[in-house]
C-alpha positions, -999 to +999 in steps of 0.1 A: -301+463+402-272+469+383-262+452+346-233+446+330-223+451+294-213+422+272-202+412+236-202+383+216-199+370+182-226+354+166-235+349+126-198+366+120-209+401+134-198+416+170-229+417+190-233+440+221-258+427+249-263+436+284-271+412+313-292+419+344-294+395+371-266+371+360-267+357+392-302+340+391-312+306+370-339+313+355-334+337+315-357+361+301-343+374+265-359+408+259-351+421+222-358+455+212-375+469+183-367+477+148-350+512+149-341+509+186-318+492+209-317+469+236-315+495+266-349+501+257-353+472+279-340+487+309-368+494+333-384+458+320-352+445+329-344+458+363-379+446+375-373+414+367-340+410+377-352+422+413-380+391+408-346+368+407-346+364+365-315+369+348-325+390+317-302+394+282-312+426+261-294+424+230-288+454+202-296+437+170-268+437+140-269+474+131-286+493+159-270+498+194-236+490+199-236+461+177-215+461+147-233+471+113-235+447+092-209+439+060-239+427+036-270+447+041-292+426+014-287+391+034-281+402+069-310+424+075-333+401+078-353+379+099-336+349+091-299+362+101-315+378+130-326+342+142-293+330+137-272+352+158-302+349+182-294+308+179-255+317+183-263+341+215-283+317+235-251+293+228-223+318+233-241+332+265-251+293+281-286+296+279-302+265+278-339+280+279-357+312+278-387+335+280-388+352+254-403+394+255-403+413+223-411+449+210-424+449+174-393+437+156-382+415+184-415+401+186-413+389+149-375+374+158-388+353+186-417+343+165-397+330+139-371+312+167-398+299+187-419+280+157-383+265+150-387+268+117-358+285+108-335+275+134-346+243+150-325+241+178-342+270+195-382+253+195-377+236+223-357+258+244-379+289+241-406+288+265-432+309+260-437+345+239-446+377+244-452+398+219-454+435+225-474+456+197-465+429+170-486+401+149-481+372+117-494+404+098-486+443+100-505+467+087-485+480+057-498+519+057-481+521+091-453+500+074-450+525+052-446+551+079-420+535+100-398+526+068-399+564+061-391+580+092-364+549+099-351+551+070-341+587+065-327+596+099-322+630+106-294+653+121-292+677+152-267+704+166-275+691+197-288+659+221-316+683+234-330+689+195-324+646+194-347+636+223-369+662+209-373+644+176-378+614+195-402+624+219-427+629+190-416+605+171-420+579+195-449+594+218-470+560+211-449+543+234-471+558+260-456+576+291-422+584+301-405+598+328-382+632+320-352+612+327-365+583+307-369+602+276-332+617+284-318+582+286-337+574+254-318+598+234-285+593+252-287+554+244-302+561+209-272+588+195-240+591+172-221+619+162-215+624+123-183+639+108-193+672+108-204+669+148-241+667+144-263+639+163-283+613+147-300+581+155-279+548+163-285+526+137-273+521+102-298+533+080-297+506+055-315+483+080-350+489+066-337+476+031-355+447+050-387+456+034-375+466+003-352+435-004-372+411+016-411+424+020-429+392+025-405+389+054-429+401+081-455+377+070-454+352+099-481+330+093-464+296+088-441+306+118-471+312+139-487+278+133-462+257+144-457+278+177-465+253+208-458+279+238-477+302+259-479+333+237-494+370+251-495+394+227-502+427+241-512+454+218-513+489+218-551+504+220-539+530+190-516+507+175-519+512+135-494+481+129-512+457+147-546+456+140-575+436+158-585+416+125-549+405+129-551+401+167-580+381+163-574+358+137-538+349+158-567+335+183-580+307+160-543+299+146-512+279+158-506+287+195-543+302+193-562+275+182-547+253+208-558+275+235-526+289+244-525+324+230-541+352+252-544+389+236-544+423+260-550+458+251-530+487+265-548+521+269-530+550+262-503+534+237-500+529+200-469+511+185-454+496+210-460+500+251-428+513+264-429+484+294-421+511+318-451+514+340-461+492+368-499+478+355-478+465+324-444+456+344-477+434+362-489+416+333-451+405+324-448+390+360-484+374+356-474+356+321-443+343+334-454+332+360-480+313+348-456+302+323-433+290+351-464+273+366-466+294+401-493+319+413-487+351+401-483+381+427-516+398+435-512+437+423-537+460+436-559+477+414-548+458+385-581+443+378-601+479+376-575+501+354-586+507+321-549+504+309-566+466+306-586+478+276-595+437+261-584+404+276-596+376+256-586+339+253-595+315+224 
């Protein structure tokens, strides 16, 4: 299934997006994490669009191929995230969504589906998933992603690049050779002197510096009225169970509509790459949607389904 590659200008700024299954009815918006982009999204992307959904992966303001943004301090931040996210599903037509995030994108659908912040979008968000992210973040692994993220470094070459981010990012569980190549390849820019660094613009994790309650969700949480899954990395150290579990008696949780899985073999964040997690995203949705979900065999027995428990 091939995509296409989009742009469109939302909050001011130039955003890049691309579109798989544009063909089909039915939307999925899948946003990537903080120092990543939206081809992260890829393999989640191209399964779904072969189960007839049209799926939008945006680069967020700063990362990707979208433009950087003019005034780090008030742009790099949840709230301006939520608007261009607000402006995208009106520049792109989409009346309603699912809505899959990684970490960062997680928090950004929070925040749009509890409507809070941009009302428009409450009702025409249906459902959440969260991958590897909570109302509250552990802030020692905080700590750790605001250092690495926010002092990229430089390579001679692509090879010393995927390298880097094969370590850096080996919690995302397993990928394929060409994965990993793709990764780096989607995840570059050369530097005046020639030399090869992450995509984004460093100043992005001024986030936590200029705005560090901003990751503190709980009011966004409970006012959330969708299906919400939240699936969490076994050895995640920014999601933690105490948070996981008090997201159970909360908002969405309370109301008996938030379920929480574990994924062996993953800290922060399951890549969505693999087939027994590929199958939990078609089993959501389409319980979401309100159909039977497609029987995969041996899903029940794999110990990639670590903890499964509803409130």
């Amino acid at each position: 299934m091939d995509y296409s590659s989009g742009y469109a200008t939302c909050a001011g700024r130039e955003i890049h997006y691309t579109e798989w299954g544009a063909q089909h009815r039915r939307t999925v918006v899948a946003w990537h994490g903080l120092a990543r982009t939206g081809r992260d999204m890829d393999e989640l992307a191209r399964h779904l669009a072969g189960q007839g959904w049209r799926v939008i992966c945006p680069d967020t303001v700063g990362r990707g191929l979208s433009q950087w943004a003019q005034d780090p301090h008030e742009e790099y931040q949840l709230s301006f995230y939520a608007r261009i996210a607000a402006e995208l599903f009106d520049r792109l037509h989409i009346g309603s969504a699912h809505w899959i995030g990684t970490s960062m994108g997680g928090a950004i659908g929070t925040v749009c589906a509890a409507g809070v912040l941009q009302p428009q979008l409450k009702d025409r968000i249906l459902s959440l998933l969260l991958n590897d992210n909570a109302p509250r973040l552990a802030q020692a692994a905080v700590d750790r992603i605001r250092e690495y993220a926010g002092n990229p470094p430089a390579f001679g070459t692509i090879a010393e690049l995927e390298a880097f981010f094969r370590q850096v990012y080996k919690p995302f569980g397993w990928l394929s050779d060409a994965q990993w190549t793709r990764l780096a390849e989607t995840s570059a820019r050369r530097l005046p002197d020639g030399r090869v660094t992450p995509h984004y613009d460093p100043a992005m994790v001024r986030q936590f510096t200029d705005h560090p309650r901003d990751y503190d969700l709980w009011e966004h949480w409970d006012a959330i009225e969708v299906p919400v899954l939240c699936l969490r990395g076994a050895d995640s150290d920014l999601v933690l169970r105490d948070a996981t579990a008090e997201m159970l008696t909360r908002g969405p949780g309370r109301r008996g509509l938030a379920q929480v899985i574990e994924i062996e073999g993953c800290g922060h964040a399951p890549a969505l790459n693999v087939p027994l997690q590929l199958a939990l995203v078609d089993r959501f949705l389409a319980t979401c949607e309100g159909g039977q979900p497609a029987s995969t065999p041996g899903l029940e027995d794999k110990p990639v389904l670590v903890d499964s428990h509803r409130a």
